[in-house]
VONUKOL-629236 format. One record per residue (C-alpha): residue number from 1; residue in three letters; x negated, y, z negated. Coordinates in Angstrom, 2 decimals. Layout:
N
{NUM; "ALA"; {X; Y; Z}}
...
//
This chain:
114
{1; "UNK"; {-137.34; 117.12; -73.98}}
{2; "UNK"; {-141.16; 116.26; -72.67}}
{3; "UNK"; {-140.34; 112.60; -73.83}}
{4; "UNK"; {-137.10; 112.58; -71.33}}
{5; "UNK"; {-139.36; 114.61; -68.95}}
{6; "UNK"; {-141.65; 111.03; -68.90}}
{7; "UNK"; {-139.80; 108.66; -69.37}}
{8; "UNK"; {-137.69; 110.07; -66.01}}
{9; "UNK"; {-140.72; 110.55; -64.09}}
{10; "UNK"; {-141.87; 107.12; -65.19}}
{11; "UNK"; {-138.75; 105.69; -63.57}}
{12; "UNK"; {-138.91; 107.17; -60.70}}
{13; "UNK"; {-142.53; 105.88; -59.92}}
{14; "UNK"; {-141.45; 102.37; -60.75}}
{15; "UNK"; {-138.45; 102.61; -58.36}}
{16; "UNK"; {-140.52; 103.41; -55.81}}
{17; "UNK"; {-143.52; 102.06; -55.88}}
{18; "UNK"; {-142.56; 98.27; -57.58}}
{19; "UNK"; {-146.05; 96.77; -57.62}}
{20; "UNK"; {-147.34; 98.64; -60.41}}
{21; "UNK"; {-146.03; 96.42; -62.75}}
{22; "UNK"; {-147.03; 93.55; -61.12}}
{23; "UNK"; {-151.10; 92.64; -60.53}}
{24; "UNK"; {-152.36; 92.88; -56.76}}
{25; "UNK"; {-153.35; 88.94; -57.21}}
{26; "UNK"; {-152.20; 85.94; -59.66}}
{27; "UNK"; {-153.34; 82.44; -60.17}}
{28; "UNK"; {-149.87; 80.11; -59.16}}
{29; "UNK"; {-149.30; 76.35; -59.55}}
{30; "UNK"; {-147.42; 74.65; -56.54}}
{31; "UNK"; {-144.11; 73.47; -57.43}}
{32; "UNK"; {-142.87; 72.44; -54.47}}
{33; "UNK"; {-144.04; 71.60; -50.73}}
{34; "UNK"; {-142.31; 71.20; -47.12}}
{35; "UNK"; {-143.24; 71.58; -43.88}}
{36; "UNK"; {-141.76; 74.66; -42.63}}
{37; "UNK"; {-140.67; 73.76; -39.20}}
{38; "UNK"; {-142.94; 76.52; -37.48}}
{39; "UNK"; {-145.15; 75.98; -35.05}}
{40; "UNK"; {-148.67; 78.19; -35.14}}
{41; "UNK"; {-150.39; 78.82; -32.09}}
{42; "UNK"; {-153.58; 79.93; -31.28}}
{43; "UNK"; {-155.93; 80.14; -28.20}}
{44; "UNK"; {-159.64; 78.30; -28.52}}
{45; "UNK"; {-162.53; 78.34; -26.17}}
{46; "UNK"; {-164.78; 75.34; -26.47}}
{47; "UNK"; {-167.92; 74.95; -24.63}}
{48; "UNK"; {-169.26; 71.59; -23.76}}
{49; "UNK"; {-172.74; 70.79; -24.68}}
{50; "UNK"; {-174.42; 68.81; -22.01}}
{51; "UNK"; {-172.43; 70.95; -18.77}}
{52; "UNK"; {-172.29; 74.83; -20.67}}
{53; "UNK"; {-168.57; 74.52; -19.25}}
{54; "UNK"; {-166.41; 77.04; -21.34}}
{55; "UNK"; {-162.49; 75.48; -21.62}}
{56; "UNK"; {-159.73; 77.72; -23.33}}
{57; "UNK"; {-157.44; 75.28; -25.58}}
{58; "UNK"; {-153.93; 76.25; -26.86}}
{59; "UNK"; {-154.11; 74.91; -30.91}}
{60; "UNK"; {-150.97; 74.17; -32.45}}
{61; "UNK"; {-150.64; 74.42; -36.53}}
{62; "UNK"; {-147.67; 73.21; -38.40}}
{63; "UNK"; {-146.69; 75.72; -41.25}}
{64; "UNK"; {-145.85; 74.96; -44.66}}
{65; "UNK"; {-143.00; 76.32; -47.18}}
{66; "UNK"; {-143.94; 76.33; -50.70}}
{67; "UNK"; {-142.19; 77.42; -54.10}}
{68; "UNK"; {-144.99; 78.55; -56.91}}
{69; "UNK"; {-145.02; 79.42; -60.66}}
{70; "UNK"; {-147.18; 82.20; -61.90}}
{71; "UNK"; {-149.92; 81.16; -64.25}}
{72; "UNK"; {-152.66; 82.00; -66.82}}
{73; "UNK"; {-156.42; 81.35; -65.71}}
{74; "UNK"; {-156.12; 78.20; -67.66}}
{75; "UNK"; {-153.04; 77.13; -66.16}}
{76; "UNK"; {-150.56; 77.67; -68.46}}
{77; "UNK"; {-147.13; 79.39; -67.38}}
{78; "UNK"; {-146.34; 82.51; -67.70}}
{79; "UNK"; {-142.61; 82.67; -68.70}}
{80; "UNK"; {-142.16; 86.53; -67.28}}
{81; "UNK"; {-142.11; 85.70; -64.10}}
{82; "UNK"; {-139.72; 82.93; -62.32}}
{83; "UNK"; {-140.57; 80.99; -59.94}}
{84; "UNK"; {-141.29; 82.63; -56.48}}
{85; "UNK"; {-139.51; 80.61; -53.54}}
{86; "UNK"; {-140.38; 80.59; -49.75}}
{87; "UNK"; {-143.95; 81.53; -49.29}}
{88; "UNK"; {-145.18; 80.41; -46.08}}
{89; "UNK"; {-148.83; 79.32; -45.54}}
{90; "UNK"; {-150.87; 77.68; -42.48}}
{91; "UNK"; {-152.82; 75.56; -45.30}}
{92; "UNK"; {-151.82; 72.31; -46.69}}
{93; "UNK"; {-151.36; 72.08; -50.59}}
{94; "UNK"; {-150.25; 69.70; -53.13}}
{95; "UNK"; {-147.25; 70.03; -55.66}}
{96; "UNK"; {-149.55; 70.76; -59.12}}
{97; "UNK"; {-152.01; 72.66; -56.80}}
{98; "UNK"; {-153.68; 76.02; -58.24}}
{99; "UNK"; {-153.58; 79.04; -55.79}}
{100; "UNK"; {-154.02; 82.18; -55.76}}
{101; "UNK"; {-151.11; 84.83; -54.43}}
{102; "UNK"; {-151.69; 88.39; -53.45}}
{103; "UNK"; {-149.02; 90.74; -53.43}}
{104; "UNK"; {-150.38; 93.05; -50.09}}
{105; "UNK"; {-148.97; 96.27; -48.94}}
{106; "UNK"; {-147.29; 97.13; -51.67}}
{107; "UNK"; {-144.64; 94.62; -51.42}}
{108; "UNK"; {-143.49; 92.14; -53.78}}
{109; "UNK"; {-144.09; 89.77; -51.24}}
{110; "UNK"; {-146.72; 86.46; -52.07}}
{111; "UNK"; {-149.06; 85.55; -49.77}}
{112; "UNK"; {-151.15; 82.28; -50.41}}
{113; "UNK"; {-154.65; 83.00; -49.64}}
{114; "UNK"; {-156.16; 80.14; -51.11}}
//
């Protein structure tokens, strides 16, 4: 009866709250690599040496679409988990890359943060 008790309550915790079974950050290998199609902007002041003159610049950043595999520290895969499609990323990396992912807010969501 306690066993059933635990095994529910266990259940329930993993239904709602996901990310306990999964680490807050992993090592991944990119598998694949596109540009995205997005277009990052964001405003920069630059000040000019000689004058002191302070300019505000619009910078535009391509973003990238990547596909990773989970693996060990030594960059082996880890079967358990498939391969995690559509992660989007300012930063440029190659296919055979290592990365790390995070997994923030409690989502199941990657984020490549380097």
């Amino acid at each position: 009866m306690v066993d059933e008790l635990i095994r529910s309550i266990i259940r329930e915790v993993k239904a709602e709250y996901p990310q306990i079974e999964v680490p807050g950050a992993m090592r991944a290998m990119i598998m694949s690599a596109r540009k995205s199609g997005d277009i990052y902007k964001r405003k920069m002041f630059l000040t000019d040496r000689q004058t002191g003159e302070k300019r505000e610049y619009e910078l535009e950043e391509e973003g990238y679409l990547y596909s990773v595999k989970i693996v060990d520290n030594s960059g082996n895969d880890l079967d358990k988990y498939p391969v995690i499609p559509g992660i989007i990323s300012r930063d440029e990396y190659e296919p055979g890359s290592i990365v790390t992912v995070v997994f923030t807010g409690g989502e199941l969501v990657a984020t490549i943060v380097g």
